[in-house]
N, C-alpha and C positions, 0 to 999 in steps of 0.2 A: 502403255500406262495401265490399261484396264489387268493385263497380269500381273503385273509387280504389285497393285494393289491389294487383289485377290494372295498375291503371297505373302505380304504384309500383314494382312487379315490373318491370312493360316498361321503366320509366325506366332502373331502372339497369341490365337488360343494355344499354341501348343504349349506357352509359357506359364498358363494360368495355373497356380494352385490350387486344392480345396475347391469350395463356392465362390469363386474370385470371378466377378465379370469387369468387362471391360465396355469404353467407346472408344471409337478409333476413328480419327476425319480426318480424311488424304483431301490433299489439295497440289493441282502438282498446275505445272504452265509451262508452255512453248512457244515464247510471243515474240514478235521481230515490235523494234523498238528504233523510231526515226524521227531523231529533233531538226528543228528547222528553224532558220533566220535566215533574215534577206532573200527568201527563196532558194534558197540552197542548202544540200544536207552540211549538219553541223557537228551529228554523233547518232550515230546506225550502232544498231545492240542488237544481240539477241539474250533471250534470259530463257535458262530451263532449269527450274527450280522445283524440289519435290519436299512439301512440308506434313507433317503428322502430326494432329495433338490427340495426345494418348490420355482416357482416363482411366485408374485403375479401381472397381469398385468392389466394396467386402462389406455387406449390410448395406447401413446406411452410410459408412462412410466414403468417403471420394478423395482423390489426391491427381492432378494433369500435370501433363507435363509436354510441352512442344519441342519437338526437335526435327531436325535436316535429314532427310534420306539424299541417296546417292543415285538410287536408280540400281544398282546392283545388288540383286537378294542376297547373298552371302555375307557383305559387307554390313547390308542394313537390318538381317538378323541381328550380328551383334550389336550394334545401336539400340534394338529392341529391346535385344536382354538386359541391357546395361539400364534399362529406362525404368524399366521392368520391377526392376531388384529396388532402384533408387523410388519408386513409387510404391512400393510393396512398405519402406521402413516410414515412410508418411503415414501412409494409410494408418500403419499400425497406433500411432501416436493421435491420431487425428479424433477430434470430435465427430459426434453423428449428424449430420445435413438435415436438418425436418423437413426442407423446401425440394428433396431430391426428389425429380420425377424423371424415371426413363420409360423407355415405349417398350412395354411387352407384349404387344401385340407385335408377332412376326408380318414387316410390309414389305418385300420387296420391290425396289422398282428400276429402273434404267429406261435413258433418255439424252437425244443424241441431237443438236438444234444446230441450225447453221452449214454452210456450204464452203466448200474450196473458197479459201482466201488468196488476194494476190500474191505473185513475188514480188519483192520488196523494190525491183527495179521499176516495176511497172507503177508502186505508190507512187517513188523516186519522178519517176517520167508526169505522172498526171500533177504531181503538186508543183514540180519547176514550170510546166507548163502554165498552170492557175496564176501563179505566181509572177510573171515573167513580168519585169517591168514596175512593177511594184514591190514591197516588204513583207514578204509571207512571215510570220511567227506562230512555232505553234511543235506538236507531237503527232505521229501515226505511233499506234500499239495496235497488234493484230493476234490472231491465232488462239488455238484451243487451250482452254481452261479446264482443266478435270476435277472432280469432285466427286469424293466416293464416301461412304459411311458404313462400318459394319462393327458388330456385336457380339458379343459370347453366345447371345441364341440361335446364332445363325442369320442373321439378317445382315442384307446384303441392296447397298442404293449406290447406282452410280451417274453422273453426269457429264457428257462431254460438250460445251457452249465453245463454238465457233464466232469468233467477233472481231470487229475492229474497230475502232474510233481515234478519228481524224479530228484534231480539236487546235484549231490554230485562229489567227488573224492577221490583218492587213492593219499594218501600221503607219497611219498616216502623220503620224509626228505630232512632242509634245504628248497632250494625255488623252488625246485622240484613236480611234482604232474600230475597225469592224470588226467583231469576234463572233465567230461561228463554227458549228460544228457538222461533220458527218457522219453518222456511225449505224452500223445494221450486223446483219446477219450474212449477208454475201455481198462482195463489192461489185459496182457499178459504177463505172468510169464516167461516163454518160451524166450520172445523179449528182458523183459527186461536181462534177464540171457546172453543172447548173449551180450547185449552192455554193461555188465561188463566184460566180455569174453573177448571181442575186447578190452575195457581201460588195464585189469589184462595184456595185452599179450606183451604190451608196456610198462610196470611199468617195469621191470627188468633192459630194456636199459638206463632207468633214472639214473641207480647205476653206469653205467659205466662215466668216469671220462670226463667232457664236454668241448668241445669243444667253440674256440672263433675264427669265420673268421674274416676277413678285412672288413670295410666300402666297397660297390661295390652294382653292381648290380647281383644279382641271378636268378636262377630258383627255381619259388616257387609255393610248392601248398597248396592251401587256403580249408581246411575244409569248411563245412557250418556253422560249428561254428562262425569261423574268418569271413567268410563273413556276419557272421550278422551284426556283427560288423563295418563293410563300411557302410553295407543300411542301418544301427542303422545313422550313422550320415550322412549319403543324406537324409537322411526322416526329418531333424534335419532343419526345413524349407525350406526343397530342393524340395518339390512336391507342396506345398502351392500355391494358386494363390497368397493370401497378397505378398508372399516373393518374386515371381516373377513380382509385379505388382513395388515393389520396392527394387527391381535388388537387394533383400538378399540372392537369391537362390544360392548354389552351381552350377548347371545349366548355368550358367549367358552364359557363353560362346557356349550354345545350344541355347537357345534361342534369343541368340543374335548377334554370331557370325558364326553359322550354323557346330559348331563342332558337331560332334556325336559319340554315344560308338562302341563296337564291334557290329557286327549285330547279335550275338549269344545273345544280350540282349537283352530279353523284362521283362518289371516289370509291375506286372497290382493288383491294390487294388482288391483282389477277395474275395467280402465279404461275399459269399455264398457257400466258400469253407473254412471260416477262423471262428474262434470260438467266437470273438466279434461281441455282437448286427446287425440285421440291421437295427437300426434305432439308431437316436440321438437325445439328451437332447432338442430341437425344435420342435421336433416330423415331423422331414424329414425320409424317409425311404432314404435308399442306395443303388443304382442301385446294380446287380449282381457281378457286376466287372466293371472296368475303368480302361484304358490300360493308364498308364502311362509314358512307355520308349515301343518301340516296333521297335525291330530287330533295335537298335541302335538309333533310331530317339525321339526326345522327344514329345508326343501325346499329355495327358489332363493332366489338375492339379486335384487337391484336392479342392472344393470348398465349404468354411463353408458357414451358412446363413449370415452370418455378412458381408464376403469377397463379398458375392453374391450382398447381399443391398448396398455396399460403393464403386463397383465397378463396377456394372450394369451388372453381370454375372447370371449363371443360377445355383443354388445351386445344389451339388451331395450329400448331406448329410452328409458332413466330420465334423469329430469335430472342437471346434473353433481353436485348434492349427494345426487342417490342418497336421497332421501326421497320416502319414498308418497305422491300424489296422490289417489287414491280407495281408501282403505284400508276393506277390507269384512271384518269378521269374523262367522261361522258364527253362525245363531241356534242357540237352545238349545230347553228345554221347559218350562219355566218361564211359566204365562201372568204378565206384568206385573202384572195385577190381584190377582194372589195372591204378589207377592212380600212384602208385609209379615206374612204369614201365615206365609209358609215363611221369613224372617226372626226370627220371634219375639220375642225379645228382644235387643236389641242398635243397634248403630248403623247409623242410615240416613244417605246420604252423597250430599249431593244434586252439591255443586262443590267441584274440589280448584285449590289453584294453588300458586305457589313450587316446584315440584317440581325434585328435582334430582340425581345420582345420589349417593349416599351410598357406594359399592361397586361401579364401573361391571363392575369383569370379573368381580364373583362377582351382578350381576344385582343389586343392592339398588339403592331407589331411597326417597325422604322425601320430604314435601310437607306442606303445610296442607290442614287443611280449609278452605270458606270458604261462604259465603252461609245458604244454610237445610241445618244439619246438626242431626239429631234423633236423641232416645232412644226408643227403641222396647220397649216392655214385651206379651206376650202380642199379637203381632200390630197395636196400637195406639200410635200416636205421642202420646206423652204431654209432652215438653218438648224445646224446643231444647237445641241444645250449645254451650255455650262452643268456641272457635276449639281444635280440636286436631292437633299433629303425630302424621304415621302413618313407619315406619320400616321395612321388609318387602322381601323380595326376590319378586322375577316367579316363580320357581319354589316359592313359596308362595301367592303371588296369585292367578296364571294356572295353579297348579300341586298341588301336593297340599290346599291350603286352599280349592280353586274346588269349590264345593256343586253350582250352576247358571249357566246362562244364558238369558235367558228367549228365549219365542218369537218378540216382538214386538221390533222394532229398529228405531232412530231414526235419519234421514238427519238428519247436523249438516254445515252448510255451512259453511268459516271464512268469519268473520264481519270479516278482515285487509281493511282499505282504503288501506296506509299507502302504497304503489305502485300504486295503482288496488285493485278486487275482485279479491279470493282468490278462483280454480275449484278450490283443494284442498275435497274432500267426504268422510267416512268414515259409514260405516254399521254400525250397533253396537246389541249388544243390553246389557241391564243385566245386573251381575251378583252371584251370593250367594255370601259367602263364612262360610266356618267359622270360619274368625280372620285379624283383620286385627289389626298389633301397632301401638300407640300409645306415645308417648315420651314425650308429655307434653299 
């Protein structure tokens, strides 16, 4: 992959005209792909797929265009040219971009994450075994994801992420279900055996007959699952310089009215600990990491090149939507094994969805619960939950209502395959809160 890219690269400067520059971002994948039901494979894939979006630039002005490589340089010259010539008669018609901002500063870099992944018989073998007996539902997607980026100046980024993520459940019938995931950087039979272990150990409670509290406020604790789920929607323009430059951020009231979270929170883009690129489609590389909430306070944004050019700021290499790729937040002290203890009584909350903002500038946000949500009586789960809405603002969640955060923290890979594999990752610990409010 890393030569066909490099001749890909070569192709089209040799096509360029005049002072004609270009960007060019390969993205190519080799992923074994294994669906499951009833514990048993359903539909095994494999996919090798090699994309390119081409920009073609002359001044100011820009014109892209995405298309399909084959994998064979002869072939996929001529795709080049063809793309080439068809972006050359845009260009020429095209208005000038005021917001265009590319990296002239030559960076190169290359980086290689991740270890031998299994064969696909061995996933086969470990998930029929998890399963056995029960309703496994769920995906394995595995293997290398390449990503390269090069420029008419010569600049040259490549990346190979080795990964897999196993994201299935145990279906206990009706709207019932343990869903859980597994996913890293080299598999471990062993790890993942345990975290069917831990889902199998809670399928039983599901059968007992569920339970439905009153609208109120609870004690509740929040899996890292569920909390990706909250940072899934702050990251939802809430880190962005744009959104803050016109007051769309969830934020609004940190930045503006000097509120802030629990000081157990710091969130910081850690790109050099998280399995997407450091570099983007402009050819900016990505600092290490950018503290963006720290011990409660709000720090730096997320800054694209576009936000950087239209707003006179200094680019951090973020994509143009200005959302977190490897969003890492602070463990806490809380060991995991003891959070249903220091829970006590109240709700555990394994997965949340629907969510949506209910009050974006004053920070409130509502969602469902969903899959295995439980009542928890003296430290002991005693019956499932009927499906419940929660209704709360981040400055009671993340904020006066945040008890802990435990010490243990879970790498969740997305698990998105609908344009190839997601390299977004976040790293999150669980959390306990003192009241979480419920609407119904």
């Amino acid at each position: 992959m890393r030569d066909h890219f490099e001749a890909v690269a070569g192709a089209i400067g040799e096509l360029r005209q005049g002072g004609e520059d270009f960007l060019a971002n390969y993205r190519a994948e080799d992923s074994t792909f294994i669906r499951f039901n009833k514990s048993a494979v359903r539909q095994p894939g494999q996919v090798r797929e090699i994309e390119l979006g081409l920009s073609l630039i002359d001044g100011r002005r820009i014109a892209e265009e995405t298309l399909s490589l084959s994998g064979g340089v002869d072939e996929d010259r001529g795709r080049i040219a063809r793309a080439m010539a068809s972006l050359r008669e845009v260009v020429a018609v095209s208005p000038e971009d005021p917001y265009l901002l590319v990296s002239e500063t030559l960076a190169n870099s290359e980086r290689t994450i991740g270890e031998a992944l299994p064969e696909a018989g061995d996933v086969i073998d470990a998930v029929t075994e998890a399963g056995k007996g029960r309703d496994l539902v769920g995906f394995y997607a595995g293997g290398p994801v390449f990503t390269g980026f090069a420029n008419g100046r010569g600049q040259r980024n490549w990346d190979e992420a080795r990964s897999f993520n196993a994201d299935w459940s145990f279906y206990a019938g009706g709207d019932k279900a343990i869903k859980t995931s597994h996913a890293g950087f080299a598999w471990n039979r062993s790890a993942f055996t345990g975290a069917a272990a831990d889902a199998a150990s809670r399928l039983d409670i599901l059968t007992r007959p569920p339970r439905t509290v009153p609208p109120g406020e609870y004690r509740a604790y929040l899996t890292p699952a569920a909390l990706n789920e909250i940072l899934g929607m702050l990251s939802w323009g809430g880190f962005g310089l744009a959104a803050h430059r016109t007051r769309a951020t969830i934020f609004l009231r940190m930045i503006e009215g000097g509120a802030q979270l629990n000081e157990r929170v710091t969130l910081t883009e850690a790109t050099a600990a998280g399995s997407a690129p450091s570099f983007q489609r402009e050819g900016f590389l990505k600092p290490e990491a950018v503290t963006l909430i720290e011990r409660g306070a709000y720090r730096d944004c997320l800054v694209s090149p576009r936000s950087a050019a239209e707003y006179g700021a200094a680019t951090n290499g973020a994509s143009g939507s200005e959302y977190p790729a490897s969003l890492d937040m602070a463990a806490g002290e809380l060991p995991m094994a003891d959070a249903l203890k220091a829970l006590g009584t109240g709700v555990y909350v394994s997965n949340l969805w629907y969510l949506n903002f209910s009050d974006r500038s004053g920070g409130r946000l509502t969602g469902m619960t969903r899959f295995a949500t439980f009542w928890v009586e003296n430290g002991e789960i005693v019956a499932p939950l009927n499906v419940m809405r929660f209704d709360d603002t981040i400055y009671r969640m993340l904020g006066s209502q945040l008890e802990a955060l435990t010490e243990e923290r879970a790498l969740l890979l997305d698990p998105g395959t609908y344009d190839g594999r997601n390299l977004d990752s976040v790293r999150l610990p669980g959390a306990l809160l003192a009241g979480l409010r419920f609407t119904l």
